[in-house]
N, C-alpha and C positions, 0 to 999 in steps of 0.2 A: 546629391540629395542631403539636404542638413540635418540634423536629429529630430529637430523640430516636424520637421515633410515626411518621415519615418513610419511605418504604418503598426511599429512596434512598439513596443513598454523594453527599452533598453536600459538597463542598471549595469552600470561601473563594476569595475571587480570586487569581490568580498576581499578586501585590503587583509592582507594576512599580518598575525601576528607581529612585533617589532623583531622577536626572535628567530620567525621560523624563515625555514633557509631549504633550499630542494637539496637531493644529494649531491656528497662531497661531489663535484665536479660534473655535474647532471644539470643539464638544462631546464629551467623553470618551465615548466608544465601551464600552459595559457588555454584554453576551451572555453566553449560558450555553454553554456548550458542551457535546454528548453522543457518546457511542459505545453502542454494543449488547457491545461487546465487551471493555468493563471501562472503570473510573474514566477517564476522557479525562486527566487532571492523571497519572498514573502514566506511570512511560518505560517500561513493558512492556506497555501498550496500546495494540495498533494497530501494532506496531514502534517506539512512540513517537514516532505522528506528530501525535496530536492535542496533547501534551504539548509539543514543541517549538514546534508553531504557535503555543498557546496562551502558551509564555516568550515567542518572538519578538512577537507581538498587545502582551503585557505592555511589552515594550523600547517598543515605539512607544506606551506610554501607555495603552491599552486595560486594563480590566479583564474576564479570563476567571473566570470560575464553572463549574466542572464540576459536571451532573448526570447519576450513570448509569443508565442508565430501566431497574433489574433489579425485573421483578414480582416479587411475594412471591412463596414456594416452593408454596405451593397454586394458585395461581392459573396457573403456569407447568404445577403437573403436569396440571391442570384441561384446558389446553388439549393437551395430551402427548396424553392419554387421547382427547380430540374427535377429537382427528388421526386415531388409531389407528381409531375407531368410523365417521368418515367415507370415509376412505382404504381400509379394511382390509387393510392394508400394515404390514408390518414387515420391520427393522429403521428405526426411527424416525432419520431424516437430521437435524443439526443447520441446515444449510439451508433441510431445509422446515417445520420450527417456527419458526426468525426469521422465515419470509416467510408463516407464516400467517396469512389478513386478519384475524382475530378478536385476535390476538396484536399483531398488526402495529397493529391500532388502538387497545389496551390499553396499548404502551406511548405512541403518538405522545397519547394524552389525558393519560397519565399527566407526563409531560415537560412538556408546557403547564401542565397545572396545577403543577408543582413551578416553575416558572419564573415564573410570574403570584407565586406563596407568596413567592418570593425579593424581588420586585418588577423582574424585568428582563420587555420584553417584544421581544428578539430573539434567538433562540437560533441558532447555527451545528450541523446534526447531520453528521458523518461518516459518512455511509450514507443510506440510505434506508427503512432499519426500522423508526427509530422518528418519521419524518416524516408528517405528517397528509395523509391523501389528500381531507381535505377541508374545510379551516383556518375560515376567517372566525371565528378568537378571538381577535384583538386583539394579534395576536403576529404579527412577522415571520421567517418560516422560509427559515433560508441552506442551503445542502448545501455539502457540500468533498468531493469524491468520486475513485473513482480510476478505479472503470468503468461500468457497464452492465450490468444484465441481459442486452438483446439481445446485449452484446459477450461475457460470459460464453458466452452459449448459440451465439456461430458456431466456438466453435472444443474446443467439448464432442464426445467421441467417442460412438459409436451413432446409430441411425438413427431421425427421427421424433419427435425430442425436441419440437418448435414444434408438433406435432399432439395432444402431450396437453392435455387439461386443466388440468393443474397450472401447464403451461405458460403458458397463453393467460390464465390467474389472474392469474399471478403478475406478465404483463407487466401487465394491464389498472393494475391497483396502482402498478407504477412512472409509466405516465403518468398515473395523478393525482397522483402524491407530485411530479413533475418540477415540474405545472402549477400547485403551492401554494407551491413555491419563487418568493419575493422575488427571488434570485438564485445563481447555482449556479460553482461552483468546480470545477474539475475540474485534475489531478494534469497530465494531458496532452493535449494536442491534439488529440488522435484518438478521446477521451474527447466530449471538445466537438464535434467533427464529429459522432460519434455521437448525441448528443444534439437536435444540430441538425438531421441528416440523415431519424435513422430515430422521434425523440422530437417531434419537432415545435418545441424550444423554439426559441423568438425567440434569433437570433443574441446580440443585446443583453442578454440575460439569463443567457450563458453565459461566464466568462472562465476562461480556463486559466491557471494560477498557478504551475504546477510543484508541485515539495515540493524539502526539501532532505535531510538523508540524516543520520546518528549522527558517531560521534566521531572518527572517520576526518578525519584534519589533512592537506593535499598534503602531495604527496611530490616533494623537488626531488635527490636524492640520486641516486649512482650504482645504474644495475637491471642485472642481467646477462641477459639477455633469452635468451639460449642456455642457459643452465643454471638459469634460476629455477622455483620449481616451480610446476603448475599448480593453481591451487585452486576448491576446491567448499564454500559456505558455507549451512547449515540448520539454525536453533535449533529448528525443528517441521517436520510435514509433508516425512520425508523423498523421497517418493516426487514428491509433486505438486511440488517445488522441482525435479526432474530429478535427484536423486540415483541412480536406481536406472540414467536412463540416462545421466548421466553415467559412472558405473562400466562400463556395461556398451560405451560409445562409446573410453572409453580401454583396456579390456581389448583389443581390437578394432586399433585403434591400437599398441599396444605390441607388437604382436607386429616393429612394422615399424619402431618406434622402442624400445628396451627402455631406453634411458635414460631415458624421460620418467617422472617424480612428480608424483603426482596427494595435494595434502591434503586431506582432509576436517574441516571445523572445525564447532564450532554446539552439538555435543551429545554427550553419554558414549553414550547408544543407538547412535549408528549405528555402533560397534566392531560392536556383537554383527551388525547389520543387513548388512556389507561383508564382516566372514569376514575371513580370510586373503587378501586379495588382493593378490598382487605387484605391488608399485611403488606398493601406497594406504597410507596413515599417515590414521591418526585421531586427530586432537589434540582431540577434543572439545569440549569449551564453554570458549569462550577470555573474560578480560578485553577493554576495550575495546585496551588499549596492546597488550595479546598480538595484538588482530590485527587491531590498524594497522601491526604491525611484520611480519604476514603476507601483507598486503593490499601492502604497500612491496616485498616480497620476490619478488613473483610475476609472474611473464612473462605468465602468460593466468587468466582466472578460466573458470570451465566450470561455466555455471551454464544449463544448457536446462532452463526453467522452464516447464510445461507450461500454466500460464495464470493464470501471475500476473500482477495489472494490469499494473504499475508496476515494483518491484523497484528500493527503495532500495540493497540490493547492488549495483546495475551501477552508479551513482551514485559508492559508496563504491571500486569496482577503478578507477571513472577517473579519479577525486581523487588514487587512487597511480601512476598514468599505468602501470595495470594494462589491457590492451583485455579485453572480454568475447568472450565464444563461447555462444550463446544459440540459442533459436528466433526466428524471422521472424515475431513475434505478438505482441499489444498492445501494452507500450512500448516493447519494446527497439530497436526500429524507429526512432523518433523518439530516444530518449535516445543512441545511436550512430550519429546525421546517418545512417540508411538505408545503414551501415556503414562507412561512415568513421574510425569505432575500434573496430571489432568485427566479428565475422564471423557474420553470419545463415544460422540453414538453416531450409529450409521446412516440414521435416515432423518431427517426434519418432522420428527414427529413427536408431539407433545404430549403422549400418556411415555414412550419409550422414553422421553429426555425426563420425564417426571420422576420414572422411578431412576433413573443413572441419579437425579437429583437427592432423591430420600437414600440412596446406596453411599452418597458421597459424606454427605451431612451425618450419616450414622455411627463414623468414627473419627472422631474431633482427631486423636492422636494420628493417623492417617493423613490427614489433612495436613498435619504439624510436618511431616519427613516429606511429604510432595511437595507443598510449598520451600521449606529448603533446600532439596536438593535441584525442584525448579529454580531457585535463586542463583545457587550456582553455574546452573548450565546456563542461565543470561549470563550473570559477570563474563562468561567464560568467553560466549561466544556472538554476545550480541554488543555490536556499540557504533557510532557515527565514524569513529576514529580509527576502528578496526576494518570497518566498510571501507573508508577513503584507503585506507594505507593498502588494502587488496587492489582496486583501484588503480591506483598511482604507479602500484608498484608493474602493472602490467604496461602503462602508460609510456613508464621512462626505461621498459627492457627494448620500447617499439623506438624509443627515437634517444638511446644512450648517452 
């Protein structure tokens, strides 16, 4: 089959460096990499994390190949329709057509075989969708992941979600996608724990990497921590980012602070989505330098994120020795030392995130020593180059 007949978006390798070179006497490291969720080589896929992995993998010598496992458009509607006729449910969730097993095994064949075509036989996939839950093709399969199913589903609202069906499916799948992983990457520690605690993997089979975060440079400049404004950053998904209760935690707030500014950045939608709301400014979809120069300027970022893994945002507020104001769930926990530069609340609720709000803003000098020593613990332990080099370094102990 020619590239042209291919049912894939295949890109070339991220050409490394003139310089970089694998180790003294170690074989150049060759993988394919994929996403479900567009071209992995693109910086608008995934937040642009498979892209950065894949430059940083490049810097240390490595050649990436991106393959994105997208079925043809019949064969996608094919399964749309099964759903519909097995399920007899609608509105059709994007969620439960990526984790449909029939979909789910369609594409992880389909990736194998584009990867064997290529001649690589170790792929790295970013998710678990298009991983084979039952390998033995002559291909080694890596995951770089950021959470869990089960961790998804302990902090999902309604009652009884672990007693459907769809549920007890969908986990059966991830432990066999876990147990055909060569090795597994994970964003965070508490990712790994999970994995090790409630997935069964072998402790040794799982290492936490981190990730590192966009184009956000530190910030060593004067902050004015009493009067900087507070910000709230979402290029999509304005609701599930905490948008809705960020606005509704500082309206709440203001009545008792009426100075406080809250920005809203990311996107021209969410003018029409916020209204009129005193003391909110929507600067919409900014450049990268537009806001790094926002991200520099701001005393707290107020980002309660209803269940997002990871959230290279909180990364990027404390590279500008910005503290975050979040929920007490998945990473923010771990990425702000269990609050040490930031302030965790327990639950998604917007008088409780109000006052942690008016508690934070109360002592500008507070704010000054979190944001710092959150700076540090990024430089320290967050970066692309630091990711790959964990990575790699597992890569080339498996094949010397």
């Amino acid at each position: 089959m020619s590239l042209s007949d291919s049912p894939f978006e295949t890109r070339w390798p991220v050409p490394p460096p003139p310089d970089a070179a694998p180790a003294s006497g170690a074989e150049t490291i060759r993988l394919a990499m994929t996403s479900v969720f567009g071209d992995p080589l693109l910086p608008l896929t995934w937040s642009g994390a498979p892209n950065n992995l894949a430059r940083a993998l490049g810097a240390l010598g490595a050649e990436v190949t991106s393959v994105n496992p997208r079925l043809p458009r019949g064969q996608a509607l094919w399964h749309a329709w099964r759903h519909v006729l097995l399920s007899r449910s609608l509105p059709l969730r994007r969620e439960v057509l990526l984790r449909d097993p029939v979909a789910r095994r369609a594409r992880a064949l389909a990736v194998t075989e584009e990867a064997k075509r290529l001649g690589l036989d170790r792929i790295l996939h970013t998710g678990t969708l298009d991983l084979p839950g039952n390998a033995g093709d002559g291909i080694d399969h890596y995951l770089y992941c950021d959470h869990t199913w089960d961790l998804a589903m302990q902090v999902r609202s309604g009652e009884g979600h672990r007693e459907t069906r769809e549920y007890r499916r969908f986990e059966e799948l991830e432990h066999q996608a876990y147990d055909q992983a060569s090795h597994i990457f994970t964003f965070g520690r508490y990712v790994r724990d999970n994995l090790i605690g409630h997935y069964g993997v072998a402790p040794e089979r799982v290492t936490a990497v981190g990730s590192g975060f966009g184009q956000i440079r530190p910030y060593t400049g004067l902050k004015d921590y009493a009067r900087g404004p507070l910000v709230f950053v979402a290029k999509h998904l304005f609701a599930e980012k905490g948008g809705n209760l960020a606005v509704k935690a500082f309206r709440i707030a203001r009545r008792q602070r009426p100075n406080l500014r809250l920005i809203i950045a990311g996107h021209d939608r969410w003018r029409d989505l916020v209204g009129d709301e005193p003391g909110v400014h929507v600067v919409g979809r900014l450049s990268w330098d537009a806001l790094e120069e926002l991200m520099h300027s701001a005393s707290l970022l107020l980002q309660p994120m209803l269940n997002d893994p990871w959230g290279q945002v909180y990364l990027e507020a404390l590279i500008s020795r910005t503290p975050v104001a979040g929920l007490e769930r998945n990473g923010l926990p771990e990425i702000t030392g269990g609050g040490r530069y930031g302030f965790l609340v327990p639950q998604p609720d917007p008088v409780m995130l109000a006052e942690t709000l008016l508690d934070a803003v109360s002592d500008p000098d507070r704010l000054a020593g979190m944001g710092a020593a959150g700076q540090r613990h990024v430089v320290a332990n967050y970066s692309w180059p630091r990711a790959a080099e964990a990575i790699a370094s597992v890569l080339r102990a498996e094949r010397p």
